[in-house]
LOZA-549228 format. One line per 4 residues: number of its first residue (from 0); their letters; for each residue x, y, z of N, C-alpha, C, CB. Coordinates in pm, whole numbers, plus 50000, padded with zeros to 5 digits. Glycine has a CB too. Layout:
# LOZA-549228
NUM = A = X Y Z X Y Z X Y Z X Y Z; ... $
# end
This chain:
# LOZA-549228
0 = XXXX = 50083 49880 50000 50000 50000 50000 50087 50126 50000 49906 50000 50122; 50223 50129 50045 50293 50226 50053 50347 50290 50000 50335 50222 50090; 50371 50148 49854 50409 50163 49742 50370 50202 49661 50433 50106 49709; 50249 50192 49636 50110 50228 49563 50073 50382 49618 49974 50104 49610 $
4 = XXXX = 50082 50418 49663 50083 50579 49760 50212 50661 49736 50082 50554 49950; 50353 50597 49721 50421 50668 49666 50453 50702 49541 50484 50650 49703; 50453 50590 49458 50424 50566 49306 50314 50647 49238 50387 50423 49285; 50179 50682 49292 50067 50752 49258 50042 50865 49335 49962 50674 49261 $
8 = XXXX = 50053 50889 49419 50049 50990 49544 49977 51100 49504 50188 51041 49597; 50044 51215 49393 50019 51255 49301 49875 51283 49250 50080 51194 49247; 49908 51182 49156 49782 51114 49086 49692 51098 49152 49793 50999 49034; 49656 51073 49287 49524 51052 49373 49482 51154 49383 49525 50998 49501 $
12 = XXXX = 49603 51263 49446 49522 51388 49507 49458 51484 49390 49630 51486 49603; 49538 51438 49242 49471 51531 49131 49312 51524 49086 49548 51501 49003; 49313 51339 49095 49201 51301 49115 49084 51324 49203 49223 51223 49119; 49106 51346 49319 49047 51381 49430 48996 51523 49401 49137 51366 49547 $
16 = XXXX = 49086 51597 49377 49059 51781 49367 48946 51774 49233 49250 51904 49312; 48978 51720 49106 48910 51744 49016 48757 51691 49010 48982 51709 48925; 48753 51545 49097 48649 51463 49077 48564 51574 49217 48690 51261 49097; 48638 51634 49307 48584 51632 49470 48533 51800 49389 48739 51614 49658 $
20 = XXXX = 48568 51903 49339 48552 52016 49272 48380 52003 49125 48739 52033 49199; 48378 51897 49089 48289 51880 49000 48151 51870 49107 48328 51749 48899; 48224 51790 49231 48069 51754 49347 48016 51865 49396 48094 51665 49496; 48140 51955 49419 48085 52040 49470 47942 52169 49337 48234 52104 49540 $
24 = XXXX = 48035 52171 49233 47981 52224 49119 47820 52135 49131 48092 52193 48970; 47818 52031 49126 47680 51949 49152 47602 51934 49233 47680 51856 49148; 47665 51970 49323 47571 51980 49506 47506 52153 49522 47736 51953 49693; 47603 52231 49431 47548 52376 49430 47436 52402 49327 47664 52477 49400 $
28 = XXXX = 47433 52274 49205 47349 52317 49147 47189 52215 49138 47424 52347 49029; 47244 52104 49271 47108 52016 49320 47057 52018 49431 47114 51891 49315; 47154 52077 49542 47096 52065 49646 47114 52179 49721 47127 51959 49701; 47161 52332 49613 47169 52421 49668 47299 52503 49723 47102 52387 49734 $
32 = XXXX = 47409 52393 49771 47517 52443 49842 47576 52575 49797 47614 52347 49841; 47656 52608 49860 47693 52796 49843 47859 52782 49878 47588 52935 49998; 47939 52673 49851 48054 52663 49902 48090 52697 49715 48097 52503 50007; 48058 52623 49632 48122 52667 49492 48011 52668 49425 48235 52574 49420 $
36 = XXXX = 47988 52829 49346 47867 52747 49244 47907 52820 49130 47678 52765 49280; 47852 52791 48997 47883 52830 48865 47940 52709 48782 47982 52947 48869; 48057 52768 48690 48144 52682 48659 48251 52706 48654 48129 52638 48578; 48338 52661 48542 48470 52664 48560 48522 52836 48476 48537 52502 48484 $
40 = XXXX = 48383 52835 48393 48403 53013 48344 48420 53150 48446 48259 53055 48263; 48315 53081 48543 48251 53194 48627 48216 53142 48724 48146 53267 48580; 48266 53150 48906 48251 53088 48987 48225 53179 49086 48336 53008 48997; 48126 53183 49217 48155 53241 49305 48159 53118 49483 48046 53367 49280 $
44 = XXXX = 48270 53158 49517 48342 53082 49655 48199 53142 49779 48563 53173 49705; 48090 53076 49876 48013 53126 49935 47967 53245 49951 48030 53099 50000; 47899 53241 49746 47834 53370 49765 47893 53485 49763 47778 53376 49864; 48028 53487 49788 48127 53624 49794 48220 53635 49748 48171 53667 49892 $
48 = XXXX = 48329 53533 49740 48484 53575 49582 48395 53502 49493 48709 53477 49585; 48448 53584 49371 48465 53601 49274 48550 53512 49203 48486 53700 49274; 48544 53426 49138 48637 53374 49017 48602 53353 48845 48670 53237 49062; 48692 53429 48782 48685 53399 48599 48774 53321 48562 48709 53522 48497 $
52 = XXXX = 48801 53296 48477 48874 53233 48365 48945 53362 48293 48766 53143 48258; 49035 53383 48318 49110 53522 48216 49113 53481 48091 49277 53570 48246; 49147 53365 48062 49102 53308 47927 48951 53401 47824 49050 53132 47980; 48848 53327 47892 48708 53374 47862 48720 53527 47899 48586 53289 47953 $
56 = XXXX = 48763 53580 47992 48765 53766 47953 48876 53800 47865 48793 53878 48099; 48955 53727 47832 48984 53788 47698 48919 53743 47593 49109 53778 47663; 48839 53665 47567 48773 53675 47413 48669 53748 47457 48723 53531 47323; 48583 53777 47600 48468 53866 47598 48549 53975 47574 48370 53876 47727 $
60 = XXXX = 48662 54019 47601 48705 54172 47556 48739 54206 47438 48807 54219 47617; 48790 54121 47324 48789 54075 47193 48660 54128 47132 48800 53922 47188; 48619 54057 47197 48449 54065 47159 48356 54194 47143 48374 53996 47268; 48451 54270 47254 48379 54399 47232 48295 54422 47387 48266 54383 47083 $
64 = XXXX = 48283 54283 47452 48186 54312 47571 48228 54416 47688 48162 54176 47641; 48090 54452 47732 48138 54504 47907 48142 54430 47951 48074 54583 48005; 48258 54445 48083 48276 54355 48123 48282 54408 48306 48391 54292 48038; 48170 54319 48412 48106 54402 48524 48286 54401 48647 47912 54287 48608 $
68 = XXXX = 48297 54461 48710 48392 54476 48816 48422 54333 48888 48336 54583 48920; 48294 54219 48926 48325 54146 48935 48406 54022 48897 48277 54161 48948; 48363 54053 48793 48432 53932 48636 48620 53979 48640 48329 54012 48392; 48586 54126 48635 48750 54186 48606 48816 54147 48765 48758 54405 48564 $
72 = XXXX = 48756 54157 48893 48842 54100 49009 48857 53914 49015 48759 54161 49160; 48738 53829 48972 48773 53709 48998 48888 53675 48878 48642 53617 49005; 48836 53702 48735 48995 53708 48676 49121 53736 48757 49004 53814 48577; 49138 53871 48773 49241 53891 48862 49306 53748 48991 49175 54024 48936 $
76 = XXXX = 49208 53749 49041 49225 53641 49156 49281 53471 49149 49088 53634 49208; 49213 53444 49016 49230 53298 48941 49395 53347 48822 49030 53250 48817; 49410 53473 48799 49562 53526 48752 49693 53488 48847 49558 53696 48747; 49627 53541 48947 49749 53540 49071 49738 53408 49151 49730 53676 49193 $
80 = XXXX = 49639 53339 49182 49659 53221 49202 49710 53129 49100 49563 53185 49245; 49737 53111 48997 49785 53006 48870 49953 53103 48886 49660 53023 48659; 49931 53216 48900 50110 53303 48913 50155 53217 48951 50161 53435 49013; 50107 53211 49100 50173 53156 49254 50246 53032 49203 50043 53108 49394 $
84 = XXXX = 50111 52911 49223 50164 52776 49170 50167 52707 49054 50122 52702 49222; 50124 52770 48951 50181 52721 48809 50088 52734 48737 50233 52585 48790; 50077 52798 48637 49988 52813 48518 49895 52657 48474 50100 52863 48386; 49985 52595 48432 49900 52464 48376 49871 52384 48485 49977 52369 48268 $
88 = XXXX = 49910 52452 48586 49847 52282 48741 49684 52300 48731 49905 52327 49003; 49647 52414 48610 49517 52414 48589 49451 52269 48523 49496 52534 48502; 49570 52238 48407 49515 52145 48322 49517 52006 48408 49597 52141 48181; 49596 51962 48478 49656 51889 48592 49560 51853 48673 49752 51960 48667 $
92 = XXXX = 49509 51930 48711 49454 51952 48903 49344 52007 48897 49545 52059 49019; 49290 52038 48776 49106 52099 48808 49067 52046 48668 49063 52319 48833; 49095 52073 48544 49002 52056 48461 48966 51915 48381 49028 52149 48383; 48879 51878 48352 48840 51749 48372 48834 51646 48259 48725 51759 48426 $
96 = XXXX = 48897 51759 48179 48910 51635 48029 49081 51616 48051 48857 51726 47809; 49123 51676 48180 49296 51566 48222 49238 51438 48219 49393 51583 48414; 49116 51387 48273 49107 51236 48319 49048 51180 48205 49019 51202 48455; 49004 51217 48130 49022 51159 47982 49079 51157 47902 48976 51167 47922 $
100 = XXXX = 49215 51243 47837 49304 51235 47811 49419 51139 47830 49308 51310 47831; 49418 51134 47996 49504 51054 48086 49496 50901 48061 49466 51083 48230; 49337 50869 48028 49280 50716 48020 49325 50695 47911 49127 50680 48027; 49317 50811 47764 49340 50770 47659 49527 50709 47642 49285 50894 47571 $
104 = XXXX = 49530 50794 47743 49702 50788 47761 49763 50619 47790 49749 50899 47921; 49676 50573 47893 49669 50449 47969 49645 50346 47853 49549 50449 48088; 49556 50365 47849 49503 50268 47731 49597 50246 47600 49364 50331 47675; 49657 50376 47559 49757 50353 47470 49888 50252 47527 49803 50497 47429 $
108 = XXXX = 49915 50278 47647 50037 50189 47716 49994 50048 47713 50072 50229 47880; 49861 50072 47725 49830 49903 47785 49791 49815 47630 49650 49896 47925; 49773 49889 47519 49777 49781 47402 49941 49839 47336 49609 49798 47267; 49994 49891 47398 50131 49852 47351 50189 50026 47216 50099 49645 47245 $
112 = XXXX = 50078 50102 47134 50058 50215 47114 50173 50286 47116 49975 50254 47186; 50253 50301 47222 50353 50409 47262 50480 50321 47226 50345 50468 47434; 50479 50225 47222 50618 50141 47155 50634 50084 47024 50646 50024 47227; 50531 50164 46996 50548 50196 46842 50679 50294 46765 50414 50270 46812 $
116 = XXXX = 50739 50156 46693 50902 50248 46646 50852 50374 46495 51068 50075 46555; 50935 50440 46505 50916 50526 46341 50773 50606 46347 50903 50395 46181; 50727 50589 46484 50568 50705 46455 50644 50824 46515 50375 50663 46568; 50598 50958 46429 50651 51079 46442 50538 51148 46488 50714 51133 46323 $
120 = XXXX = 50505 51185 46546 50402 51305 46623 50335 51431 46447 50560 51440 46791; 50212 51398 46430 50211 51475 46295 50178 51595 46290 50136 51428 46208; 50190 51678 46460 50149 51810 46496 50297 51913 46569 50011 51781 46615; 50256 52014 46553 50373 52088 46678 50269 52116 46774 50475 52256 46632 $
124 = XXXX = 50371 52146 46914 50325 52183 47062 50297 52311 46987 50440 52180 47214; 50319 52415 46888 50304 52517 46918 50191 52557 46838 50410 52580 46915; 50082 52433 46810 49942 52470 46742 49864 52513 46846 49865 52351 46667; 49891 52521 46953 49764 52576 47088 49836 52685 47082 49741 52497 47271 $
128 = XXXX = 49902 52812 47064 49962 52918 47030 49837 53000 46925 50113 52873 46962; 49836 52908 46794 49816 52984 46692 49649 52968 46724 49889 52932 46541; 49583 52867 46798 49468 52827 46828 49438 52938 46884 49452 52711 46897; 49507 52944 47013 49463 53082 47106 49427 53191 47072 49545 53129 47175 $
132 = XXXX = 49563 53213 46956 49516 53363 46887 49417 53395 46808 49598 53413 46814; 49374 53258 46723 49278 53261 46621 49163 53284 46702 49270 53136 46531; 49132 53227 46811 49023 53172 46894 48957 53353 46935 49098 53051 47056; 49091 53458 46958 49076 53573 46971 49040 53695 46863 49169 53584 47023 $
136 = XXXX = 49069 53665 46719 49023 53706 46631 48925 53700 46618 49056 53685 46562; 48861 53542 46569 48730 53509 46584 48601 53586 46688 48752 53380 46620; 48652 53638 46823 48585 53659 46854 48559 53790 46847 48584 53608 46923; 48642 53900 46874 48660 54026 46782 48595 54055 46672 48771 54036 46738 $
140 = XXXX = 48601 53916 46586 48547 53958 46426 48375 53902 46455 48654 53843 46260; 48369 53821 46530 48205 53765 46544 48145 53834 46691 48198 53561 46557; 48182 53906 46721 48172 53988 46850 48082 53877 46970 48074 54153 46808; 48156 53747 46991 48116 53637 47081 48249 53562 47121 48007 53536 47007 $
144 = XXXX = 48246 53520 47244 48361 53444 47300 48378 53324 47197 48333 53391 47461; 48431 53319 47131 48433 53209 47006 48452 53048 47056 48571 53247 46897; 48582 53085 47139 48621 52928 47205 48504 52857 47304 48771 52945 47312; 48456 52978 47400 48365 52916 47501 48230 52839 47436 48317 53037 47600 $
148 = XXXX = 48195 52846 47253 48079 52765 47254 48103 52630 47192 47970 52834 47185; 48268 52642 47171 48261 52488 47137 48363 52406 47226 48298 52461 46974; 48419 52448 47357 48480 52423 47446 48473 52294 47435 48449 52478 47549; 48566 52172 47440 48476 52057 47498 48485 52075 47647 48527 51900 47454 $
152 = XXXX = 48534 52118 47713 48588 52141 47887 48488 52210 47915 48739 52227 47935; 48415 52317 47842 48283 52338 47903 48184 52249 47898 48230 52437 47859; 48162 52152 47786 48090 52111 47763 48090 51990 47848 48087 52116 47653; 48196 51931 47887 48181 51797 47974 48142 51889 48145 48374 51676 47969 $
156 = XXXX = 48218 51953 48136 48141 51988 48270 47954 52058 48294 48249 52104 48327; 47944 52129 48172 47808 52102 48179 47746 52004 48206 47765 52122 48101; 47765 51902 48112 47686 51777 48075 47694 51675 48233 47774 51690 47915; 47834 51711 48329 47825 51664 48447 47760 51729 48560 47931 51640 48473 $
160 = XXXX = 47752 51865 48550 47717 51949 48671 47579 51970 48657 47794 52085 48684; 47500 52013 48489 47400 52056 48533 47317 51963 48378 47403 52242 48568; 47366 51829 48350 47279 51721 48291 47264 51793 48156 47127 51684 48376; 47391 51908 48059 47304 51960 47947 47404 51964 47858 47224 52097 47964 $
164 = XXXX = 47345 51948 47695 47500 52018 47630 47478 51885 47604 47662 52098 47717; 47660 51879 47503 47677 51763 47421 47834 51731 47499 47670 51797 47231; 47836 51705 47609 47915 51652 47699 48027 51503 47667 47811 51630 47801; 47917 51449 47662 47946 51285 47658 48015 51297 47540 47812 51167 47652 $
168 = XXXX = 47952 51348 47423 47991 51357 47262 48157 51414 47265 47870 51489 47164; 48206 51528 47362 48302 51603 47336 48396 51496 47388 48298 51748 47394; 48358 51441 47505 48469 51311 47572 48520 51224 47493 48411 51212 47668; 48395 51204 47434 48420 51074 47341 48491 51104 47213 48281 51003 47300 $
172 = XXXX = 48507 51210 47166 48540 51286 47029 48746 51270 47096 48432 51516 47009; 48743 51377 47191 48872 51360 47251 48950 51256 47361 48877 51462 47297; 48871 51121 47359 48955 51068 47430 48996 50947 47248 48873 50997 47616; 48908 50936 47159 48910 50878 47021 49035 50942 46959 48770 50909 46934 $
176 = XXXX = 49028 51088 46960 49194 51147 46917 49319 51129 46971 49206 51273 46922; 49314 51129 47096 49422 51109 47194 49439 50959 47120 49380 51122 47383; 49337 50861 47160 49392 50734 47127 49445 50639 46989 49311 50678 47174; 49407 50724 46931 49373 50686 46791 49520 50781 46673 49171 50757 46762 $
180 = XXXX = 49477 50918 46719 49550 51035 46576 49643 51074 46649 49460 51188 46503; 49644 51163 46784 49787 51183 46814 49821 51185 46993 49829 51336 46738; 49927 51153 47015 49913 51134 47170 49965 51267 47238 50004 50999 47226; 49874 51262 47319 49851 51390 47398 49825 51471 47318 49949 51442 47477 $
184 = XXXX = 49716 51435 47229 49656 51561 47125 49601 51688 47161 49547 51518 47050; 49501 51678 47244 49415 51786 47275 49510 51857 47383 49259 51738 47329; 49539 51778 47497 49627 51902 47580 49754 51956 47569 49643 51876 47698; 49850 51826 47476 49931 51889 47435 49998 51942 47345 49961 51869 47459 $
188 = XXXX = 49881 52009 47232 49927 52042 47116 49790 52125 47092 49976 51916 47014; 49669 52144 47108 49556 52202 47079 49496 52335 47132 49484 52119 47102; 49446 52263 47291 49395 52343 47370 49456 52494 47401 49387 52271 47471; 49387 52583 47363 49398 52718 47353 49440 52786 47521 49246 52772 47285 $
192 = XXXX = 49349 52745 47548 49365 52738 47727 49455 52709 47803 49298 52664 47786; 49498 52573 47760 49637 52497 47812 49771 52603 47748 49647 52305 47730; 49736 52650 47617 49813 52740 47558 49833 52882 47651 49749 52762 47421; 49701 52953 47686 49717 53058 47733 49797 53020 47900 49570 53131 47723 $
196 = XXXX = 49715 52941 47972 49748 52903 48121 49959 52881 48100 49629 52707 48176; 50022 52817 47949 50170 52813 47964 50242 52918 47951 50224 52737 47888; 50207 53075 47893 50180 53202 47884 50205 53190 48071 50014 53252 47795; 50097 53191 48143 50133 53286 48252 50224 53179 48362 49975 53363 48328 $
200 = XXXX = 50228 53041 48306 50286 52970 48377 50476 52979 48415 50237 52860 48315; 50507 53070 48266 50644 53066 48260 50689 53174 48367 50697 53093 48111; 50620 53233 48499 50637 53299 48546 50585 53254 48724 50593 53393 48461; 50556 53122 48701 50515 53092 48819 50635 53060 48903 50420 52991 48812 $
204 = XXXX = 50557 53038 49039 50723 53014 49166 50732 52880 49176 50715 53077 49361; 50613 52792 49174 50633 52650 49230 50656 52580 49067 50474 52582 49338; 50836 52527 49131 50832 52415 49022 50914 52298 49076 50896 52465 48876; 50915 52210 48899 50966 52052 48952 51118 52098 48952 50927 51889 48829 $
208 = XXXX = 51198 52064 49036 51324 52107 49031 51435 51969 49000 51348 52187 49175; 51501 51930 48913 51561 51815 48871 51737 51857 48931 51529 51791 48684; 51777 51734 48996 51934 51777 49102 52005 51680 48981 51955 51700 49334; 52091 51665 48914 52166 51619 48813 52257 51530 48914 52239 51738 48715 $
212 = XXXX = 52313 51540 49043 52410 51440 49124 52339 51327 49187 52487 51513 49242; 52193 51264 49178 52132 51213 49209 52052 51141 49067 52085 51289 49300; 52054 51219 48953 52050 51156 48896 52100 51016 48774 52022 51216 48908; 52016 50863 48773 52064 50750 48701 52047 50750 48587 52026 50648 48733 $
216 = XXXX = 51985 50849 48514 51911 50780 48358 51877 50710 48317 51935 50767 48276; 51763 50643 48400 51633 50575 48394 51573 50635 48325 51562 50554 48497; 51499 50746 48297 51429 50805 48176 51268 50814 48185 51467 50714 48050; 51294 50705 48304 51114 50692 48357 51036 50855 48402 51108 50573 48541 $
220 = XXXX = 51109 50887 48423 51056 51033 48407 50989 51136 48228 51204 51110 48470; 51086 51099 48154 51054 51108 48028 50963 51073 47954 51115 51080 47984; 50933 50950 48033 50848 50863 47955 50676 50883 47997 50905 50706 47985; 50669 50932 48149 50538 50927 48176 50507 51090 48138 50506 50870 48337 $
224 = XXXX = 50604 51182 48101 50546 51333 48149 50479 51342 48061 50628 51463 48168; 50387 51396 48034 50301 51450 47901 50323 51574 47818 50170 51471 47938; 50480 51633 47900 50507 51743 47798 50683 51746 47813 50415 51910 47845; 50694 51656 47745 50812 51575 47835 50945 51659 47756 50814 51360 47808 $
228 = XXXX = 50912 51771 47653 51017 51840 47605 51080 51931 47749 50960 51936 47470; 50997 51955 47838 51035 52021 47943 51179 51972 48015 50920 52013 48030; 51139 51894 48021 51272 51794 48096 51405 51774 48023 51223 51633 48117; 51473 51913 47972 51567 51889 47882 51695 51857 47943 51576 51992 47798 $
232 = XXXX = 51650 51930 48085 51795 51908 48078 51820 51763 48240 51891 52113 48106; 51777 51685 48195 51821 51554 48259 51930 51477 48209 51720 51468 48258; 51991 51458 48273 52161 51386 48266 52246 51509 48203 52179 51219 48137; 52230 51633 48255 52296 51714 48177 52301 51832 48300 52219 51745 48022 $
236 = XXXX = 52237 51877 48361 52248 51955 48472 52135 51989 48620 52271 52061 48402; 52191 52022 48700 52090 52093 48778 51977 52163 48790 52122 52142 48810; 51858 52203 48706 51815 52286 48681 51624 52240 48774 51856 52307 48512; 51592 52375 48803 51438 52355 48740 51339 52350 48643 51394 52396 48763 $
240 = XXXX = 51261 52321 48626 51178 52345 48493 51081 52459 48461 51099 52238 48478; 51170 52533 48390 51105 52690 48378 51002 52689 48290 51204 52807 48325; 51010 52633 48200 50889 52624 48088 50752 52595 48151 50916 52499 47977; 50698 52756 48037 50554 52699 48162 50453 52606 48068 50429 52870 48238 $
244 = XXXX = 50527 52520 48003 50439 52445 47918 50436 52302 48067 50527 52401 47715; 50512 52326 48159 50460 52207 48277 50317 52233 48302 50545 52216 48440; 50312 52080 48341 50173 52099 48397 50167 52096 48577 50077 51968 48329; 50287 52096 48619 50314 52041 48752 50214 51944 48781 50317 52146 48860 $
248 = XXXX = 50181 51828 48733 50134 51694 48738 50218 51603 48798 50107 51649 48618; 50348 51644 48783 50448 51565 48919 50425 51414 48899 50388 51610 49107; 50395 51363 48797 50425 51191 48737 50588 51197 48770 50385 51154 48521; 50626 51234 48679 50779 51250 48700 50829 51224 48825 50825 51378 48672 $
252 = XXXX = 50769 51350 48947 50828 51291 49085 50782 51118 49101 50753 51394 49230; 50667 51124 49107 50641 50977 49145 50722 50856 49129 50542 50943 49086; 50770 50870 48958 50815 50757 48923 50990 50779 48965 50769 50728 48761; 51023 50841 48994 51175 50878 49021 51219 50817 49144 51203 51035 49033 $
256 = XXXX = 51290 50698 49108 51365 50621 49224 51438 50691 49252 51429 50501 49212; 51519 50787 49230 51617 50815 49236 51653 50976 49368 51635 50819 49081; 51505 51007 49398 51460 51112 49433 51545 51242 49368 51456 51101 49575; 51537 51245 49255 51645 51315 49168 51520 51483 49118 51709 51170 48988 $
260 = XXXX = 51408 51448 49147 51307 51526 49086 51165 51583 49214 51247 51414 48951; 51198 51667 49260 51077 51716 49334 51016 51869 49320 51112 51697 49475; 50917 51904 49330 50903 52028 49391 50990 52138 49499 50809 51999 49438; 50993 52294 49393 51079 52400 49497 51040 52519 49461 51243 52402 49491 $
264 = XXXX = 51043 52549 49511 50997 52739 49550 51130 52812 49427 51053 52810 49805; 51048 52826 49265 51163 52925 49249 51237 53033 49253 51175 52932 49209; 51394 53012 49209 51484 53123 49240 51493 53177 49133 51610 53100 49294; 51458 53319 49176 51440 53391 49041 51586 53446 48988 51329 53521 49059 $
268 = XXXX = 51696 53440 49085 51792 53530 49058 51861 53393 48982 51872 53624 49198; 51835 53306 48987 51911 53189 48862 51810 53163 48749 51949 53014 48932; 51679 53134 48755 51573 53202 48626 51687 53302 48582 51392 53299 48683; 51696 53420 48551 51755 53532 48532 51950 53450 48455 51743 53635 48718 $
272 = XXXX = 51956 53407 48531 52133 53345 48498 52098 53219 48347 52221 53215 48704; 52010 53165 48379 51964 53036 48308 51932 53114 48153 51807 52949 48396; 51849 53263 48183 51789 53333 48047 51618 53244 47983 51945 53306 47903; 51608 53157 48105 51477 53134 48069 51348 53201 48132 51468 53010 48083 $
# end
């Protein structure tokens, strides 16, 4: 059991936050509760903070919309919290097509998929870039949040929180790509969001910090991360992982015999030396 707790550790509590965060989204919108209600666009914490998606106020501002004092402070608030601990521990640790993605991920290991020799990836990481921006034109030019109506991340959480929408359809659409056309399609090469959240991530404090004198080159770290260009510099130096294309998903720690890879508070005055 201990083993299984250190090996996944991780992985439980991501599970826990995302699956335990949707109940609450469902208990506020069946039985009333006032601890979280809305969604993942627009949330308010008992009735009184405020939370947006800075994402969605920038295409409502694109768009042309007003936008009320509230919307502009819970943005703010969901800004500086993703600062703090990492831009993408969004995609990681709250939003809920990680656990379908993740399965598609699994499932590829378990019929064998990923040990496939000579398959080349037929996308760049840097199509959720050009997504983002388009996603912002679009809405500018159609004066409507463009991304938010075909979200699938809105849409599965609709279809879970309040029974509506084409939910099931969007799961099933993206866990079929992941498994099928490209791995780690949607989060790591698509999603506009995941795009914007690595934008403010390259500036966050909490990261995975890799010690090079501890490390064996096992590689098992490489192999489970899902954005595993991050990890460049293993068997090669000391460093943390500045790129805010992490998701701080911390697989990596898990699988690391070596305790060569954990979480640290970064130092900005070597950020700065590094030039990342």
């Amino acid at each position: 059991m201990k083993k299984v707790w250190n090996n996944y550790r991780y992985l439980i509590l991501r599970r826990v936050t995302q699956i335990g965060l949707l109940f609450l989204y469902f208990g506020a919108n069946i039985w009333g509760w006032t601890l979280l209600r809305g969604d993942l666009s627009a949330s308010m914490i008992l009735d009184t903070v405020p939370m947006s998606d800075p994402y969605a106020l920038l295409q409502m501002f694109s768009a042309g919309a007003l936008l009320a004092s509230d919307v502009l402070i819970g943005a703010l608030i969901v800004t500086l919290f993703y600062f703090l601990i990492g831009g993408r521990a969004f995609c990681s640790w709250v939003c809920p097509i990680n656990m379908v993605t993740d399965f598609a991920e699994f499932v590829r290991e378990l019929i064998g998929m990923n040990q496939l020799t000579g398959v080349k990836q037929p996308a760049s990481r840097n199509l959720r870039y050009w997504v983002l921006g388009l996603s912002l034109i679009v809405s500018a030019v159609m004066g409507v949040a463009a991304f938010e109506f075909i979200s699938p991340i809105s849409m599965m959480h609709r279809g879970i929180v309040f029974g509506i929408g084409f939910g099931w359809a969007a799961v099933t659409i993206i866990f079929l790509f992941d498994l099928f056309v490209l791995r780690h399609g949607w989060c790591g090469h698509i999603c506009p969001l995941g795009g914007f959240y690595s934008l403010l991530g390259k500036f966050s404090f909490i990261r995975v910090h890799h010690s090079e004198e501890k490390c064996t080159l096992c590689m098992k770290c490489k192999v489970v991360c899902p954005e595993n260009q991050v990890l460049h510099m293993i068997g090669k130096e000391s460093l943390p992982v500045l790129s805010g294309e992490c998701t701080n998903c911390a697989r990596c720690i898990e699988v690391c015999d070596d305790d060569a890879l954990n979480f640290s508070i970064r130092n900005i005055m070597q950020s700065k030396k590094t030039g990342e």
